[in-house]
N, C-alpha and C positions, 0 to 999 in steps of 0.2 A: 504494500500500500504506500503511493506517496506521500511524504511528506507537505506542511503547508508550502515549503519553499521551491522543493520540484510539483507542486497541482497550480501554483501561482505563474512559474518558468512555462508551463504547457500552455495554461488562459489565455497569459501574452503571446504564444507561436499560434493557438487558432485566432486571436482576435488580428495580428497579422497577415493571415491566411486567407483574411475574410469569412469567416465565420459570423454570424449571425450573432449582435451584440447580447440580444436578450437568451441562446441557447449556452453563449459564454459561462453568461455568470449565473445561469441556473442553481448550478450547485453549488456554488461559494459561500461565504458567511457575507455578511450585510458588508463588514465595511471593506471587506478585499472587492467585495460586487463592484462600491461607491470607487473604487478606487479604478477597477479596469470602464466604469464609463466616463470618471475623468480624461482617462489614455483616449480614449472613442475621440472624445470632445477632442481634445487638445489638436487636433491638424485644425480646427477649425479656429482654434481660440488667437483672436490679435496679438501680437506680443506687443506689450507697453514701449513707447519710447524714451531711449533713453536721455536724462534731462540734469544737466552738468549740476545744476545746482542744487538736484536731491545727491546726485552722487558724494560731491564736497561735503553737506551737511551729514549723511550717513558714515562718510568715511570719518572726518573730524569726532562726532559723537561716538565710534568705535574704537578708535583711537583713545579715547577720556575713561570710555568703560574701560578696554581693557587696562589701563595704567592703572584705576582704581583700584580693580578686583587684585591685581598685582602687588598693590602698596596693602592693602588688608589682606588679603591671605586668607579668605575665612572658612569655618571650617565646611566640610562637604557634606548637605543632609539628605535624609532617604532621598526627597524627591529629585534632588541632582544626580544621584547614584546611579537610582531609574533612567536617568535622560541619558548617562553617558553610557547605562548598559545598552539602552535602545540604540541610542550611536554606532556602537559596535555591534550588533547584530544587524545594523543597515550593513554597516563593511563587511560581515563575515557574509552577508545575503549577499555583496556584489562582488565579494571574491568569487563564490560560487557560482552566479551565474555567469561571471566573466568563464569559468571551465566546464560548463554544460553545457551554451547554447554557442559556442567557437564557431561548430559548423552551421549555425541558422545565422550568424552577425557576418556570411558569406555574401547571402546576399544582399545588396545597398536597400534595397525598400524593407525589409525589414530590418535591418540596423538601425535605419532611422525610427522606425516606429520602438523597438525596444531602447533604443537612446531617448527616445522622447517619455516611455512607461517607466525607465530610470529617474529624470528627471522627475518624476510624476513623484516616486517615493522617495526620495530627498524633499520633496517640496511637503510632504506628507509628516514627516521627521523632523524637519524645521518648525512644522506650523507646532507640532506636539510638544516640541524642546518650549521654545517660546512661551506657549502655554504656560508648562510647567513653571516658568519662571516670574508667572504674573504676582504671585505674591507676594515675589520677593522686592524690597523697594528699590528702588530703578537708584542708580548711581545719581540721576540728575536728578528726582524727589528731596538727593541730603543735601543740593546747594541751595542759597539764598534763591528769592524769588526772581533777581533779574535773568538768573539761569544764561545769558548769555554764552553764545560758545565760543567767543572771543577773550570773555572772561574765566572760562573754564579751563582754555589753554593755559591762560598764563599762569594758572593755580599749580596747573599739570605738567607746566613748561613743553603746551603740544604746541609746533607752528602750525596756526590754521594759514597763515597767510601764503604760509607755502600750498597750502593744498586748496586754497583758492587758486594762486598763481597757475598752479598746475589746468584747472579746468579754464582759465584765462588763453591758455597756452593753447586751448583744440581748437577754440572757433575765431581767438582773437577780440572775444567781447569779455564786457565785465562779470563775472559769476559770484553772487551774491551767495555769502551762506547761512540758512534760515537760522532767524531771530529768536523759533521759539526754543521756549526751556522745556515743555513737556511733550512735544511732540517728535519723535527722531528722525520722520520723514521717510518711514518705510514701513512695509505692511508683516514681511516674517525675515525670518534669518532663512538662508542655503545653507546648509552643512555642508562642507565639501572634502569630499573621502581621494586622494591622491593613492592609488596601488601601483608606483612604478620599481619597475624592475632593479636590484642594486650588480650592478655590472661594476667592472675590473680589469685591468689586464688577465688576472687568469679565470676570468668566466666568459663565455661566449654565449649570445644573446639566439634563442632558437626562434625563428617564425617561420609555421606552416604556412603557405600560402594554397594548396590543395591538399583534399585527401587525409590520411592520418598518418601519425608518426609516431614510434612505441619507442620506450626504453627498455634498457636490458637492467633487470634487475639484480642484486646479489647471490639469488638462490635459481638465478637462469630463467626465471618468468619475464615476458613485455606486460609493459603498462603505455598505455595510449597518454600521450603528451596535453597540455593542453595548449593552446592556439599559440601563444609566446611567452618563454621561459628561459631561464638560465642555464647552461652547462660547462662541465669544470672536468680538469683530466680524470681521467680512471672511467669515465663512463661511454656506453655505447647505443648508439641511435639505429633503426631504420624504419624505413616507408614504404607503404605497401604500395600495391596496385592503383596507378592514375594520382599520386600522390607528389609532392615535392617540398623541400623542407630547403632552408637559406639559414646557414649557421652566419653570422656576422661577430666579428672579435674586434678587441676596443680599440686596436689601431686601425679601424675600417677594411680590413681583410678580409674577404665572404666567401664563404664554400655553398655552392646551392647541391643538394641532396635531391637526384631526380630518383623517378618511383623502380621499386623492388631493390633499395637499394640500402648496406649495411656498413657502418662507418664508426670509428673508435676516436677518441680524442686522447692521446697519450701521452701528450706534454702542452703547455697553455700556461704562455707567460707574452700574453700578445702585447709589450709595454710599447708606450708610442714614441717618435724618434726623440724627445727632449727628455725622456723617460731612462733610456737605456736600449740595450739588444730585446729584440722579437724573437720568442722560439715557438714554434707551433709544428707540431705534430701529431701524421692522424695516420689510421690505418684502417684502408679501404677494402673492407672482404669481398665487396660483389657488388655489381650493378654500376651509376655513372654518377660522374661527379664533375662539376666547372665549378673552378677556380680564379677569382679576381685577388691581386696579390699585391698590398702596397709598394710603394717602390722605398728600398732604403740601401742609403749610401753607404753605410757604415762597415761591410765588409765582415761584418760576426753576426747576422741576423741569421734564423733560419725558419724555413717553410719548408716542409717537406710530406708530402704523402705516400705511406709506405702501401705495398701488396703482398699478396701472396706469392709473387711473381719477381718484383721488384719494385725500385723507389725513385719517386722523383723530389730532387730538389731544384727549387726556385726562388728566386730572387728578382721580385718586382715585374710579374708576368700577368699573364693571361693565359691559362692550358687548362683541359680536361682528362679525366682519367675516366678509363673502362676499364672495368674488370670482370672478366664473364665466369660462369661456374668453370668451362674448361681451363682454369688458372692461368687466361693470357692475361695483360694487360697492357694497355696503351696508351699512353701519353701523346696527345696533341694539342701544338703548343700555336694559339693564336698571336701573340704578343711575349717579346724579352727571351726569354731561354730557358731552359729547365734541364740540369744535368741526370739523365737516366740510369740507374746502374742494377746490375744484373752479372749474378756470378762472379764478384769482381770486378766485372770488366764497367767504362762509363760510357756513355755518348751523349755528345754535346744538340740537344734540340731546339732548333731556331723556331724563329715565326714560321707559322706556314708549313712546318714538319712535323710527321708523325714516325712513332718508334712502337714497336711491339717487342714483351720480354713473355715468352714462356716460363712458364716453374722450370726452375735446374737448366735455365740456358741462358747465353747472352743477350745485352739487345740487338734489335734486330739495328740495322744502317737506320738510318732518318732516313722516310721519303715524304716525296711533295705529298700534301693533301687537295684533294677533290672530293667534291658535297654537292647537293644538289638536288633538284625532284624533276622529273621526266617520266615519259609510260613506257610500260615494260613493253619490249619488244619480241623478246625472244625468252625462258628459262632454261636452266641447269647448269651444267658445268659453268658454262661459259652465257652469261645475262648481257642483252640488250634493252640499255636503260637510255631515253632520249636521244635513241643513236648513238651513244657511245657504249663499246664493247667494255665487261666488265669481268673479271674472272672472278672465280669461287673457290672456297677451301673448305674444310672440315669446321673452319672456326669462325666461318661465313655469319653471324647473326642475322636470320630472317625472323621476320613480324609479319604477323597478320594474314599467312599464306596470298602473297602477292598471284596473280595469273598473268596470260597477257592482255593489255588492252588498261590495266589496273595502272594508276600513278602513284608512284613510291617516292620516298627521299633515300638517297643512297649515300653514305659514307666511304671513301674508301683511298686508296693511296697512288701514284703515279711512282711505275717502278723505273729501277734503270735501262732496263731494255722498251722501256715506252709503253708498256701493256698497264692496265689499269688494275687493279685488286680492291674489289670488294669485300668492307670487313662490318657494314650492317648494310639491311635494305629491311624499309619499311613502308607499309602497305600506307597511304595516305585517302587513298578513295578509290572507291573502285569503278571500272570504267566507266563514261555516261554513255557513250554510242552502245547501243545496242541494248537495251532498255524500255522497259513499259511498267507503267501502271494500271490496273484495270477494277473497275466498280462496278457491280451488279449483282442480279441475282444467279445462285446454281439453278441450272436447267439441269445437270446431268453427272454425275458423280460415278467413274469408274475407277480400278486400280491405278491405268496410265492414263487416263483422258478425263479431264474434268470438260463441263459446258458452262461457262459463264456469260450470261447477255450475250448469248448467242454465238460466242465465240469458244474457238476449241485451243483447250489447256493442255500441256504435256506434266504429265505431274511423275516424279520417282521418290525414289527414299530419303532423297535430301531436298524433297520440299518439307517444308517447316508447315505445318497447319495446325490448324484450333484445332481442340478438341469441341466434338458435341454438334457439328454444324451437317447440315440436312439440307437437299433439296426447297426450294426456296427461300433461303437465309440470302439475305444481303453479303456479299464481303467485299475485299480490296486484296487484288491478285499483284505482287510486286514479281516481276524476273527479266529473261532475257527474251533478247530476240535471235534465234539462232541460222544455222544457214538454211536456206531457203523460205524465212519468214516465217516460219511456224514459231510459236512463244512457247517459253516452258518456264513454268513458275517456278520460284524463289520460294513465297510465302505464301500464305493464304489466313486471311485472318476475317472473323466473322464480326460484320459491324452491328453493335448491341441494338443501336440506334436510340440508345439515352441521347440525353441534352449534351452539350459542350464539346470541344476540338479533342478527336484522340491525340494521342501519344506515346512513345515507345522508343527506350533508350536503355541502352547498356552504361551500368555503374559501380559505383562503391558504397555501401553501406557505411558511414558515417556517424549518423545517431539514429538511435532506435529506441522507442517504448512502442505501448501498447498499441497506438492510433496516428503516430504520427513521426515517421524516421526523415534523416536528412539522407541522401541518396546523392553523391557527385554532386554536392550542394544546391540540390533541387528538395524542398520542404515538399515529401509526399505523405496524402493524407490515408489513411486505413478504413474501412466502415466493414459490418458484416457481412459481406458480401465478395471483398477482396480474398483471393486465392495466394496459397504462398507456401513456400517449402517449408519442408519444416526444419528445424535448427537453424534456419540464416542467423547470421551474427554480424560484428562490427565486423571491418575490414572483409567480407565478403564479395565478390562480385557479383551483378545479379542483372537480371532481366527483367524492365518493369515495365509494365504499358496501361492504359488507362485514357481518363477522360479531362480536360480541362475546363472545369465547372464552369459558368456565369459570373461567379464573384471571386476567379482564379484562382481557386484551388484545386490543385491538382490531386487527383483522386484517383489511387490505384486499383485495376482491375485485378489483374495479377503481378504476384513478385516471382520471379523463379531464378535458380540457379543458372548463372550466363556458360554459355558455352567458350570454349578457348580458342577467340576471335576475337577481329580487332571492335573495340565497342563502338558504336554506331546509335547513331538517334533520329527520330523523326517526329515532326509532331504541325501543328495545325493551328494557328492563331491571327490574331490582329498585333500590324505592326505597331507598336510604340516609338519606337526611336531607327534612324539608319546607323547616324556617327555618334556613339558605338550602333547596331543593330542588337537590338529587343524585340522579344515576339513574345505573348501571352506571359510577361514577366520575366522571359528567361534573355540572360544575355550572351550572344555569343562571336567568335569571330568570323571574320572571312578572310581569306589567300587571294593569291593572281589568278588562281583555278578555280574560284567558286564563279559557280553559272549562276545569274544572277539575271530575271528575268527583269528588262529592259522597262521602264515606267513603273513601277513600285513605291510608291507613297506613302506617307503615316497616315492611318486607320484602313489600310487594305487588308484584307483576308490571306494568307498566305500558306505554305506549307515546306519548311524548312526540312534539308537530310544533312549529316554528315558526319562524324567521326568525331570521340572525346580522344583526343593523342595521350601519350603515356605521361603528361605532368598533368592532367585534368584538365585541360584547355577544351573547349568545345569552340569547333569547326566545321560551317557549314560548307559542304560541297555541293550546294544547289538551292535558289529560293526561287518558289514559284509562284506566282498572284494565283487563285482561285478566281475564277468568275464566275458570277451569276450569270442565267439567264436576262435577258434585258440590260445586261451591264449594270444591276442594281449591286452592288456589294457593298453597300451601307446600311443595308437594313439591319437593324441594331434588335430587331426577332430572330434572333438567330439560332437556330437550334443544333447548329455543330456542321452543318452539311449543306452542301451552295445546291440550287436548284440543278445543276447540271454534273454534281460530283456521286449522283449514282447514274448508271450504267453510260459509263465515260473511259473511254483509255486515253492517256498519254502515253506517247513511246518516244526517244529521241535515237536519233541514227542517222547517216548518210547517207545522199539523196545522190542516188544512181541514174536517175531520170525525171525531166521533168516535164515531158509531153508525150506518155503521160506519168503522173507524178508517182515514183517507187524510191522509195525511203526502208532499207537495209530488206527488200527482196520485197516489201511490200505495198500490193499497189492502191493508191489512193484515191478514193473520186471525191469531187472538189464539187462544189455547188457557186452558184451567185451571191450564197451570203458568207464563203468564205474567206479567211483573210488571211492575206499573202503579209506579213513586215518584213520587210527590209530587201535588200536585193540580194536574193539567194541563189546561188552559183550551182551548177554542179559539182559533186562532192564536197560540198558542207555541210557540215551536222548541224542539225537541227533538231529543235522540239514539234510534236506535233499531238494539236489535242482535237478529240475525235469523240463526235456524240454517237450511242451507239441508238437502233429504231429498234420497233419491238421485234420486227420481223427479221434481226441481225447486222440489218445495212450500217455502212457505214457513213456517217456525216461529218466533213471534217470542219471540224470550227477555225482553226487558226495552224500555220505553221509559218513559225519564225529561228532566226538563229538563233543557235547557241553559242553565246558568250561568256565570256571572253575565251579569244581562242588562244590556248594555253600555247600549241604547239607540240614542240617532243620531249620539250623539258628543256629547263632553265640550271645551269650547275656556278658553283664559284671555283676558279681555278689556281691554283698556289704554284708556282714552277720559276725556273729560272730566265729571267732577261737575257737573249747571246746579241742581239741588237737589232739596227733596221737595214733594212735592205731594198733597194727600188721600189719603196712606201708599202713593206712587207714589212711584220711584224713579227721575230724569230725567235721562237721559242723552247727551252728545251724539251723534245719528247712530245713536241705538239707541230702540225702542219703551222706552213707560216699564213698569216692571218694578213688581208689586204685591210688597208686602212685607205679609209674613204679622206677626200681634201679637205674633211671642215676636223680633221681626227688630226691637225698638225701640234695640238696643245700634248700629245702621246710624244710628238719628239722631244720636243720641247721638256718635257718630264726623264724622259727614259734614254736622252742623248748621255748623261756620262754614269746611267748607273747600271752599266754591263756587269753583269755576271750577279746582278741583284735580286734580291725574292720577291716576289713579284706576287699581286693577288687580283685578278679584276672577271666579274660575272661577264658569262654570255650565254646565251639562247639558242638552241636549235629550231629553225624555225620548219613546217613540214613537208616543206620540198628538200630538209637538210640545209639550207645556207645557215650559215655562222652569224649571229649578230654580237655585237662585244655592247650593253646594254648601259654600261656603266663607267667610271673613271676608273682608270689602271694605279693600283695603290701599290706603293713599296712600301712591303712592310720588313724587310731585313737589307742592310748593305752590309756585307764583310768589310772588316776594318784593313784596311788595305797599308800595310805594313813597309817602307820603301828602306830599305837594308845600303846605307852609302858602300858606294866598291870603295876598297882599297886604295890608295892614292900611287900610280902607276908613275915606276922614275924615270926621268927626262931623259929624254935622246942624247946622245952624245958618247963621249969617252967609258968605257964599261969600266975601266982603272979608277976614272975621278969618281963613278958613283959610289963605286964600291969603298973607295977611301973615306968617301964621304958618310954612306951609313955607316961604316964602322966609326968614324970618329962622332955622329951624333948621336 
């Protein structure tokens, strides 16, 4: 059973939720009720302005009180005891709920509302303190009657005049401070409770910023962190799934901690440079880690992260560490140097170089680094990502089970013999061409063929479907388009047809009670009806999907264990904001790759997809307007579902003809009131949305491009400057690159810095031409060392010189 302080922490997450004010405070006691419709009221309530001359007056009479109370000393009776125990159990209430609701103060709209329900009980606390103290006679009661606070100072030796001067000083006019003796010119005190962190050179400040982060306890148990805390050598961290933690140490030094990953702190004296030497050492058993590294001159400072593998030390850098279960680890170093060692043996890593050590081997040489996202071209041994050939090894890290046609970001190194090696690839979205969506009802349910709205399904063992769903159920068919235009579904999910926008997202369990868990910092609500596995727990991954109520609360249908894939979400809302984009409360980002459907405005209807990456970031790979029939999509009746989003496909793909119109083998018939945007080419991909009749036909509403066209992928390149060449750009291990006549500011940069590390993006674009997108940045010069020769003896007599050196 909860206590009052976790049934009080819950009120405020449904009254944030939007919950219905009066179903809130049903079961509360009278005055926690009067308290959460104060919260209600408060977005509404004016805030007073503020007016120099009560301020001056409040501050001066504050000032007289406390020196009074100060010069008498007097003694503390019951009723003060109470006020200060009340005090302190405000503070122990907002230590605590500062480390239960971490993951709900995630998201900004409710932050603010529980900053404002805070506020609420300080104000609450103050009125009570105050109270208590009406009996007691007021400091300004024991002076004479002219009570003056002019004459109070100089009793008190307080300058008012300076604290007049001071409100003189904001607007420039005269601020008068009131005359009277019994009134103080305020209505209650704010108590104000300050919980800040006490840091050190040897403690280090932890802030999650996704996800969860546990500690390692004495007796080998985790304990989940809360939101931001201290840590000091001998102890050990890590973060689960979708998760990311930023250790920060007191000479500004930050290690970010990305998810599945486990890390030690084993020395921490991080003093800052007028302080003395920095020692900071850590030891990283698994998973990734970046590294920003003050810079210091002094020559005995140290930073160093050890492995299982081996160690890097750095001095005033930029680098990250991998370290994978197969005990490699890798050092790549963005900025400064980082000395690698392994077996003994060291090597020196610059900007723009990566180094791999094995357990029980040396490191490997430094090679150039290359990064990047492009769509897979080709798999296995040997990967074609964005048109560049990528090799593979046993210690290859894949994510997400990339295919081809799928966009990935690829890590990997530029060797000496010119070939590229891949040392992660990660699934970033999976492909759009070739793609449908479909809404209606089952006409026909077989093992391999389903019938929806008339159309024929290819269905196998890795479609994913509801359970429970029959012949005439509504659903929504997500898959591909395969060769010869037959579709064969992905999903199949039956639409309940309750009120509000589905949704469905892969996540992390965060917090949990009875009715209401945080989920990848989305606040999901429970009712009897929600389905759910049983034992989930914190740090679980999970699979949720549901409905987005009228007064935006998200309300889960089912929660189920996620399968081991990359997480993915989708869901169905009115836009709120673009820059940042908001949709039904939630905020997320967008890439150079998110298709983004062209006129999209705040208060449109919408339907977001795309990928939570491994630090918790959510990224959409696609937003698309929903329309109405009539082009009404403002009808604010909105019951979840646009006039034209049942039995409707969209599919997007490449359009192989267009008289007449076939888009990935299928062919389209087009009417008078269809609409053609923009000027669409042969083979360009496109969307295309398609009402379906009862009798099967097809009717196509709208086909327009899809945007933005990404291309084959976009990489950044790390390699050496050999120089220019008849307005060629000479690379090493790389074809030489033309530079176009307005590209002369590339000479002008890269004329005397041969043989320099070099870094600068370019694009494959998908005929293959090369575009260089960006400025070409040095990011290392070798220090170029000039050894004088020997000073060679003059011409002449061999007798006189030799006399000569011998005699000087």
């Amino acid at each position: 059973m909860m206590d009052s302080e976790e049934l009080f922490a819950k009120k405020l997450t449904q009254l944030e939720m939007g919950y219905p004010l009066d179903e809130v405070v049903a079961d509360l006691p009278e005055q926690e009720a009067r308290l959460l419709r104060l919260a209600a009221s408060l977005p509404e309530t004016p805030f007073p302005t503020e007016e120099d001359a009560a301020v001056a007056a409040q501050r001066a009479w504050l000032l007289t009180a406390a020196k009074e109370i100060t010069m008498t000393q007097p003694s503390t009776s019951k009723a003060e005891t109470k006020s200060l125990n009340i005090l302190a159990a405000l503070t122990r209430f907002l230590t605590w709920l500062g480390t239960q609701v971490d993951g709900v103060l995630r998201r900004r709209d409710l932050a603010v509302g529980l900053g404002a329900a805070l506020l609420i009980v300080l104000l609450v606390g103050g009125v009570w303190l105050y109270r208590s103290q009406d009996s007691r006679p007021s400091p300004r009661a024991e002076r004479d009657d002219s009570g003056q606070v002019a004459e109070m100072a100089a009793e008190d030796e307080l300058d008012v005049a300076a604290v007049v001067d001071e409100g003189k000083e904001r607007d420039g006019t005269e601020t008068a401070v009131s005359p009277s003796a019994t009134e103080p010119g305020y209505q209650l005190f704010l108590p104000t409770t300050v919980l800040g962190l006490q840091v050190n050179a040897e403690t280090a400040v932890l802030q999650v910023v996704h996800g969860l982060v546990e500690q390692q306890a004495a007796d080998g148990s985790w304990t989940i962190l809360p939101q931001q805390t201290t840590l000091t050598a001998g102890q050990r961290i890590r973060t689960g799934p979708l998760s990311l933690a930023t250790l920060t140490f007191y000479d500004g030094s930050q290690a970010a901690l990305s998810a599945n990953s486990e890390l030690s702190i084993d020395q921490l004296n991080a003093q800052r440079p007028e302080e003395g030497l920095r020692t900071v050492v850590m030891t990283q058993f698994v998973g990734e880690s970046d590294h920003n590294v003050q810079f210091r001159g002094d020559g005995g400072s140290r930073y160093e992260v050890n492995t299982p593998a081996g160690s890097g030390l750095a001095r005033g850098t930029q680098f990250k560490v991998v370290v994978t279960p197969g005990l490699l680890a890798q050092f790549i170093v963005s900025e400064g140097r980082v000395d690698v060692t392994g077996l003994n043996q060291v090597v020196d890593v610059v900007a723009g170089q990566v180094t791999a050590v094995l357990a029980g081997s040396p490191p490997q040489a430094p090679a150039f680094r290359i990064f990047g996202e492009g769509e897979v071209g080709q798999i296995g041994a040997v990967w074609t990502i964005g048109g560049q050939t990528f090799q593979t090894t046993n210690q290859t890290i894949i994510v997400g089970n990339p295919q081809v046609g799928d966009l990935v970001r690829v890590e990997g190194r530029l060797l000496d013999d010119g070939s590229r090696q891949a040392d992660r690839i990660v699934l970033q979205r999976r492909a759009v061409a070739n793609r449908f969506t479909l809404t209606g009802e089952v006409n026909e349910m077989n093992p391999t063929v389903w019938t929806v709205a008339g159309q024929t399904l290819l269905v196998d063992a890795q479609t994913r479907i509801d359970q429970g769903i029959a012949v005439g159920d509504a659903v929504q068919v997500a898959g591909a388009i395969v060769a010869g235009g037959a579709l064969r579904a992905e999903r199949i999910e039956r639409l309940d047809g309750q009120p509000g926008q589905p949704f469905r997202f892969t996540g992390l369990v965060e917090i949990k009670s009875s009715d209401l868990w945080t989920i990848s910092g989305v606040a999901i609500a429970l009712d009897a009806n929600t389905v759910q596995d049983d034992d989930l727990a914190v740090g679980d991954l999970v699979m949720v999907d549901g409905r987005i109520l009228p007064n935006g609360t998200w309300l889960a249908r089912r929660i189920m264990r996620a399968a081991e894939e990359l997480p993915e979400f989708t869901f169905t809302g009115r836009v709120q904001s673009i820059e940042p984009w908001r949709v039904a409360g939630l905020t997320f980002e967008t890439r150079e790759w998110t298709a983004v459907e062209p006129g999209i405005s705040q208060g449109d209807r919408v339907r977001v997809r795309g990928v939570i990456l491994t630090d918790g970031t959510w990224v959409a790979s696609s937003i698309e307007r929903l329309n109405r029939s009539g082009g009404d999509d403002d009808d604010d009746a909105d019951d979840g579902r646009g006039d034209d989003d049942y039995n409707t496909i969209v599919l997007v793909g490449v359009v192989s003809s267009i008289d007449p119109w076939i888009v990935n083998g299928l062919q389209l018939f087009l009417t008078d009131d269809s609409r053609l945007q923009g000027n669409i080419r042969l083979g360009e991909l496109v969307q295309v949305r398609i009402r379906l009749a009862g009798n099967g036909m097809w009717q196509v509403v709208a086909i327009r491009p899809l945007t933005p066209r990404f291309g084959l992928g976009c990489f950044v390149i790390n390699t050496t400057f050999l120089g220019l060449q008849s307005n060629q750009l000479l690379l090493q291990h790389w074809p030489a690159l033309s530079l176009d006549d307005d590209d002369d500011d590339f000479a002008d940069l890269l004329g005397t810095r041969i043989n320099s590390v070099v870094a600068f993006p370019l694009c494959i674009a998908f005929d293959g031409t090369i575009v260089i997108t960006g400025r070409i940045i040095v990011i290392y010069q070798p220090i170029v060392i000039v050894v004088p020769q020997p000073p060679q003896p003059p011409r002449g007599n061999g007798n006189f010189n030799n006399n000569r050196n011998n005699n000087g």
